[in-house]
C-alpha positions as a printed NumPy array, in Angstrom:
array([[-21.383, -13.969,  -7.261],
       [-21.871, -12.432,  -3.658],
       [-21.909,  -8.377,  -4.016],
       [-20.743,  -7.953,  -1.48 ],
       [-17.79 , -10.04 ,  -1.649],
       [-14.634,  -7.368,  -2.042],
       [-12.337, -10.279,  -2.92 ],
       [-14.682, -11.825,  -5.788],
       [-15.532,  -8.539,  -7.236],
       [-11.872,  -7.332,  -7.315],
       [-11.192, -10.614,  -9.351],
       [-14.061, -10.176, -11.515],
       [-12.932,  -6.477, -12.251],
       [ -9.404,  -6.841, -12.831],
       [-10.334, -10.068, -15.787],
       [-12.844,  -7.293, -16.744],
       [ -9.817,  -4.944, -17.148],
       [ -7.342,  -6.925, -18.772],
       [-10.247,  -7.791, -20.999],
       [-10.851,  -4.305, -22.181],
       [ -7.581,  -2.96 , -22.69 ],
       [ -5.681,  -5.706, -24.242],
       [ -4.018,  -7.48 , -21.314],
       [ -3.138,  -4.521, -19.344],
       [ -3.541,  -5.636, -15.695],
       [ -1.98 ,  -4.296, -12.189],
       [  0.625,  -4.94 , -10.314],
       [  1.148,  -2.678,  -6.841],
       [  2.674,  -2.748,  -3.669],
       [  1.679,  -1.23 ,  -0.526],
       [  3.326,   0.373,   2.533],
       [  1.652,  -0.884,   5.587],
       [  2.67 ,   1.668,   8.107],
       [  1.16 ,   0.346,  11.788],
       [  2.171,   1.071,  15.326],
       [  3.217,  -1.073,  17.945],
       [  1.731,  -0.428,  21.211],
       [  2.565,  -1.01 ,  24.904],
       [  0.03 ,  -2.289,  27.659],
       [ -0.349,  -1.377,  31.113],
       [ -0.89 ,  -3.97 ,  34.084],
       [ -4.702,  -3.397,  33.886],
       [ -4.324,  -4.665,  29.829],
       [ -5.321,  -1.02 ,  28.616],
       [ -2.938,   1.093,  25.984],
       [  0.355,   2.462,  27.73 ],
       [  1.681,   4.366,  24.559],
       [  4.244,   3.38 ,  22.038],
       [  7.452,   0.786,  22.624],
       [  9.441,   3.746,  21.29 ],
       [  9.96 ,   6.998,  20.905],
       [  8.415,   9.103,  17.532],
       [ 11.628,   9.755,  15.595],
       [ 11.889,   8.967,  12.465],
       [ 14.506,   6.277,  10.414],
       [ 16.374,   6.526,  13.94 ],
       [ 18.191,   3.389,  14.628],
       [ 17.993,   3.229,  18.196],
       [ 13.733,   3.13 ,  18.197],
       [ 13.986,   0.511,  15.117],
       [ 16.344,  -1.755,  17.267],
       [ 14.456,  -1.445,  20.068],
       [ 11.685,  -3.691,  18.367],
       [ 14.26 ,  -6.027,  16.673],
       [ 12.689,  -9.013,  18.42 ],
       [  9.396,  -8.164,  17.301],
       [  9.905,  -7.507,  14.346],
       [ 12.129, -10.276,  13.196],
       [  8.778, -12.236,  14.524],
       [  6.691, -10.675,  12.207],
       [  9.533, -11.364,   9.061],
       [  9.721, -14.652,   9.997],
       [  6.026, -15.745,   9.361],
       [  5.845, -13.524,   6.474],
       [  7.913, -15.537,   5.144],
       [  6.364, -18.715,   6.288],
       [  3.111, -17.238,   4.452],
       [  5.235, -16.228,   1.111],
       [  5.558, -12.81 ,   1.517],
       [  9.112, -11.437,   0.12 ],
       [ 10.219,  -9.083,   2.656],
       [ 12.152,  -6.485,   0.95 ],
       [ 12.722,  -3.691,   4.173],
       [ 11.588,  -1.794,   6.811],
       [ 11.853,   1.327,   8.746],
       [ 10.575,   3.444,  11.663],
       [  8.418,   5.983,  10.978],
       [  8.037,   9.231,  13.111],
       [  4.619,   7.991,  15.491],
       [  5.204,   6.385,  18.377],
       [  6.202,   2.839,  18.248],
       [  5.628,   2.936,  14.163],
       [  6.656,   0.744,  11.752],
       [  6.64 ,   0.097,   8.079],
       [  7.977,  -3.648,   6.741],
       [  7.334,  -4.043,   3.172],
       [  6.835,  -7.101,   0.736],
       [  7.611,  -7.155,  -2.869],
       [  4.907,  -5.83 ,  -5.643],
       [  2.857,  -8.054,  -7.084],
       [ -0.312,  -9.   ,  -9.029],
       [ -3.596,  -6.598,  -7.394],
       [ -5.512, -10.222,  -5.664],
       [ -2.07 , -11.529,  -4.351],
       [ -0.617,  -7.863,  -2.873],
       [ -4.034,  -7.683,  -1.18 ],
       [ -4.261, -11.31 ,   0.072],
       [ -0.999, -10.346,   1.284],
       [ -1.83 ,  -7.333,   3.267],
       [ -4.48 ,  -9.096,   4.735],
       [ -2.242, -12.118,   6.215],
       [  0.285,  -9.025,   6.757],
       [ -2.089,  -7.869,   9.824],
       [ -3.026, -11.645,  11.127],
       [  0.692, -12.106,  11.401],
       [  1.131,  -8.505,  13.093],
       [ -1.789,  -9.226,  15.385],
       [ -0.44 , -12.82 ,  16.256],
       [  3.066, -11.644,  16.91 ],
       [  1.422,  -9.186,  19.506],
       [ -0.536, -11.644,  21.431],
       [  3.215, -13.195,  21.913],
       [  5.442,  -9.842,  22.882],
       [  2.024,  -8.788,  25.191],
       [  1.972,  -6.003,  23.233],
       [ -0.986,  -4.119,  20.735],
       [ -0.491,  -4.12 ,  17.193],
       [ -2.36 ,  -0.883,  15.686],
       [ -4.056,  -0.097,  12.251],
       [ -5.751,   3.122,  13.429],
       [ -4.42 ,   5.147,  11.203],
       [ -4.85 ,   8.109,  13.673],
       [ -4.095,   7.423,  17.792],
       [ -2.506,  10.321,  18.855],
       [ -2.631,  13.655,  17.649],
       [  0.079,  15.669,  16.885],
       [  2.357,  13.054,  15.202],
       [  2.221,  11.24 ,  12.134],
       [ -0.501,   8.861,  10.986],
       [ -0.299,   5.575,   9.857],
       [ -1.028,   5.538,   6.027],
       [ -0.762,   2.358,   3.304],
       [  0.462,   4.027,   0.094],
       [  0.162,   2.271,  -3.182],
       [  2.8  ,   2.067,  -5.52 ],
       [  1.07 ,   1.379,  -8.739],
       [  1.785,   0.139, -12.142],
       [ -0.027,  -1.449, -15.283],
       [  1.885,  -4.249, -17.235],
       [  1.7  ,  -6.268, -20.128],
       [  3.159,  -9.85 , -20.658],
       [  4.89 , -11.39 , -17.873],
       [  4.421, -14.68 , -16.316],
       [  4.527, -16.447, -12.683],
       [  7.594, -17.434, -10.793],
       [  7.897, -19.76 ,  -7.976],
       [ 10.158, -17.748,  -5.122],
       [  9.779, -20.104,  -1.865],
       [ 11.96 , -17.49 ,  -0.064],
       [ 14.438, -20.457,   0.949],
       [ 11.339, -22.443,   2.643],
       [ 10.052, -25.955,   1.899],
       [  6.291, -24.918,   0.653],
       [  3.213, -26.699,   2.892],
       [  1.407, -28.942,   0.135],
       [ -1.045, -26.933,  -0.97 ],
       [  0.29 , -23.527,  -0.35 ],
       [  2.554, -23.343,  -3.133],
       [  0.365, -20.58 ,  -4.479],
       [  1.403, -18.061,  -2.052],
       [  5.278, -18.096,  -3.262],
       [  4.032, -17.452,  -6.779],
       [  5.022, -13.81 ,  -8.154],
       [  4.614, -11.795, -11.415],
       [  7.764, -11.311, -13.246],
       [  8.575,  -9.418, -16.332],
       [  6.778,  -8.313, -19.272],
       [  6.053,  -4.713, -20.678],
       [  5.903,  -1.431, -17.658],
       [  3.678,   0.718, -19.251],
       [  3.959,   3.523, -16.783],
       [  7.707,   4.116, -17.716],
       [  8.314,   7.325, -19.192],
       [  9.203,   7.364, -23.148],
       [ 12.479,   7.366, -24.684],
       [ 14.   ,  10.924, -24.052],
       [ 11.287,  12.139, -21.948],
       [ 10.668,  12.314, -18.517],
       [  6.936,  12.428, -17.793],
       [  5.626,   8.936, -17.389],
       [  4.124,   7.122, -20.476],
       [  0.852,   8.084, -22.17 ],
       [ -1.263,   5.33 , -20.454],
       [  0.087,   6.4  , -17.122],
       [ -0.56 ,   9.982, -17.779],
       [ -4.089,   8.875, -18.57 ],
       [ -4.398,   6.93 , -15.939],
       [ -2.984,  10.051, -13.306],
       [ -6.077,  11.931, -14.954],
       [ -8.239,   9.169, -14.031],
       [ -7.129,   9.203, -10.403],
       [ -7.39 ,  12.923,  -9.795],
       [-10.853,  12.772, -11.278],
       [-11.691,  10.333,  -8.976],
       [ -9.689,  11.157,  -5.926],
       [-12.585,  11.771,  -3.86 ],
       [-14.922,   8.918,  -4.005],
       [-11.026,   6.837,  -4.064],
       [-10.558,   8.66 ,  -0.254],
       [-13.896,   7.841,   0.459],
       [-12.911,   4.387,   0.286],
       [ -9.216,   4.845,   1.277],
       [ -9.661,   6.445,   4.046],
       [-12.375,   4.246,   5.782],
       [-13.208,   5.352,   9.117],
       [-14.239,   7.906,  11.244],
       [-10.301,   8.237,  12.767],
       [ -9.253,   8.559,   8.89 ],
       [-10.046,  11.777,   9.023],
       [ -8.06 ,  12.965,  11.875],
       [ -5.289,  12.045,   9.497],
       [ -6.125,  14.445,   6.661],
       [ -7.614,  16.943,   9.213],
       [ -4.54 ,  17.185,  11.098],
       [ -2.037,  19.085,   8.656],
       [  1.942,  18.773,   8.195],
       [  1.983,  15.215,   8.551],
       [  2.252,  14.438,   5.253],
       [ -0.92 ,  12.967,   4.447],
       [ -2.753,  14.836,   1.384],
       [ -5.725,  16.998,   1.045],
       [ -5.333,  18.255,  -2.828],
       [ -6.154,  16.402,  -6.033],
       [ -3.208,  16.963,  -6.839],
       [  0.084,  15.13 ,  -8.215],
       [  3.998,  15.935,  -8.355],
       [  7.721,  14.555,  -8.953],
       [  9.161,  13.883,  -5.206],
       [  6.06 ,  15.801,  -3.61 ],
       [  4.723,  14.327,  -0.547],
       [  2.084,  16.82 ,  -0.281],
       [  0.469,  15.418,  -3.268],
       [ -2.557,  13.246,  -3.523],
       [ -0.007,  11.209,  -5.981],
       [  3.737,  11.217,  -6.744],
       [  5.389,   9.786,  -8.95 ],
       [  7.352,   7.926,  -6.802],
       [ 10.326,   6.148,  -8.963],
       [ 10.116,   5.66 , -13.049],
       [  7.351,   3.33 , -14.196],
       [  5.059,   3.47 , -10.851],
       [  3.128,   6.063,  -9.086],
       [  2.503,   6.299,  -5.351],
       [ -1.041,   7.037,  -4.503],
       [ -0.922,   7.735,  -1.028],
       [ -4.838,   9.049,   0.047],
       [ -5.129,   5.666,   1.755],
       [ -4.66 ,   4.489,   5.394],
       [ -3.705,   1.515,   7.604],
       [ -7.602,   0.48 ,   8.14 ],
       [ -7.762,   0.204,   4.355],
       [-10.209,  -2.707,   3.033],
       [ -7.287,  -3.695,   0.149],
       [ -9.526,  -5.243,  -2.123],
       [-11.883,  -2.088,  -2.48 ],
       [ -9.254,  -0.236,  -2.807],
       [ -7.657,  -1.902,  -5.479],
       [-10.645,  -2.315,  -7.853],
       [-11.276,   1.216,  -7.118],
       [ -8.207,   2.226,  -8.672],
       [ -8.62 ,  -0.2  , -11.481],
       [-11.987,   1.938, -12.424],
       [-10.573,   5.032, -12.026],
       [ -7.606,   3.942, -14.193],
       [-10.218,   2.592, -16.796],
       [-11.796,   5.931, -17.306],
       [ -8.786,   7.847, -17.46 ],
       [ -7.097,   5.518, -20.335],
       [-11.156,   5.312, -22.041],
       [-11.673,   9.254, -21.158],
       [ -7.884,   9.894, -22.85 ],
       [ -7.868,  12.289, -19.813],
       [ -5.044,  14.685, -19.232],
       [ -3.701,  15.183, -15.782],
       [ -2.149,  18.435, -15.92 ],
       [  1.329,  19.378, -15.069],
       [  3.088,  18.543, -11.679],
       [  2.512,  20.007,  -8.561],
       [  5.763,  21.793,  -7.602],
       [  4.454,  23.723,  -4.296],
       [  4.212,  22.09 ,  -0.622]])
């Protein structure tokens, strides 16, 4: 195989993975936040469609058009879009599409931008992955909500479309079979693989920002503080200062990753980091409670 082929290699790891720890494979979503960006008549960046306030109605309205755009290829392409909301950067929104298998949520990602960047050649407008264009507001991360499963099997959802020949593939999502991440009966810390597998993250949260935080203008997302975006190896219940929270029982958000993400290095990289937690038996420590 190619080296350095991101796609292959993530494939190769994950059957690598499942191999080694009896079917255990992963399924994650991600949170492409990305901002949506005005022109001026010389072509050159005029600032955001709307205004930096957070979940407020009027500045998600504002880009109904556009965004209804963007949900209506998704769908086209077989991503199930499950909801959306403005963040608090100019013109900055987050859609989401249901978890999946590791490949498909990055294959998805991937078409997740064409689709963003096609819908702006049609409004005139820019659509932005820097995770970091202005200062002073919030940046544009990608969190991953993680999981490892066992079992489960692949259902056709053609999201009320007629499949292209061919492209049946893309409707196809994992359903069912064993969480192991969900907490045991009368407790409420998550299982003992995903404890293991927290350890393996926070071991490994450095070289995983190296690679989930990818550029140069990364940094003036972790640089610039009280945004939200973390700087301790660190995780917590409901803590957004953490490097991971546990976001909802039976996955945990990893959120030390950006919009200019590559989404298959990303992925294996957590799949390695998992591995040596879950080999390493390694113990994470108990929650961050402090912002």
């Amino acid at each position: 195989h190619l080296s350095s082929d991101c796609r292959g290699n993530l494939r190769i790891l994950h059957h690598e993975f499942k191999k080694a720890h009896k079917g255990l494979h992963l399924r994650h979503g991600c949170e492409p936040e990305m901002m949506w960006l005005k022109k001026d008549e010389n072509g050159k960046l005029a600032g955001g469609v709307t205004k930096p306030n957070c979940y407020h109605i009027d500045q998600f309205e504002a880009l109904r058009p556009v965004f209804l755009r963007v949900i209506e290829y998704s769908q086209a392409m077989g991503l199930d879009m499950i909801q959306g909301d403005h963040e608090d950067a100019p013109g900055q929104l987050e859609l989401n599409f249901m978890f999946d298998d590791a490949l498909r949520t990055c294959d998805r990602l991937t078409t997740y931008r064409q689709i963003c960047a096609q819908v702006a050649r049609e409004f005139n407008l820019i659509a932005c992955f820097m995770p970091k264009p202005f200062m002073g507001v919030s940046a544009s991360g990608c969190h991953h909500n993680l999981s490892l499963w066992r079992g489960g099997e692949d259902k056709l959802n053609t999201l009320h479309n007629d499949p292209i020949p061919g492209m049946a593939q893309n409707f196809l999502y994992r359903k069912g079979g064993e969480n192991t991440f969900l907490p045991l009966k009368g407790e409420a810390k998550p299982g003992p693989i995903g404890l293991n597998c927290i350890g393996g993250l926070i071991r490994h949260v450095g070289a995983l920002t190296a690679i989930g935080s990818s550029t140069v203008n990364s940094y003036r997302r972790l640089w610039d503080t009280g945004f939200w975006a973390p700087v301790y190896a660190d995780w917590g219940y409901q803590n957004r200062t953490c490097a991971l929270r546990i976001s909802a029982p039976g996955r945990f958000e990893y959120r030390s990753v950006d919009s200019a993400v590559n989404p298959y290095l990303m992925a294996a990289g957590i799949l390695k980091a998992f591995d040596d937690g879950i080999r390493s038996k390694l113990d994470p420590g108990e929650p961050e409670e402090r912002n």
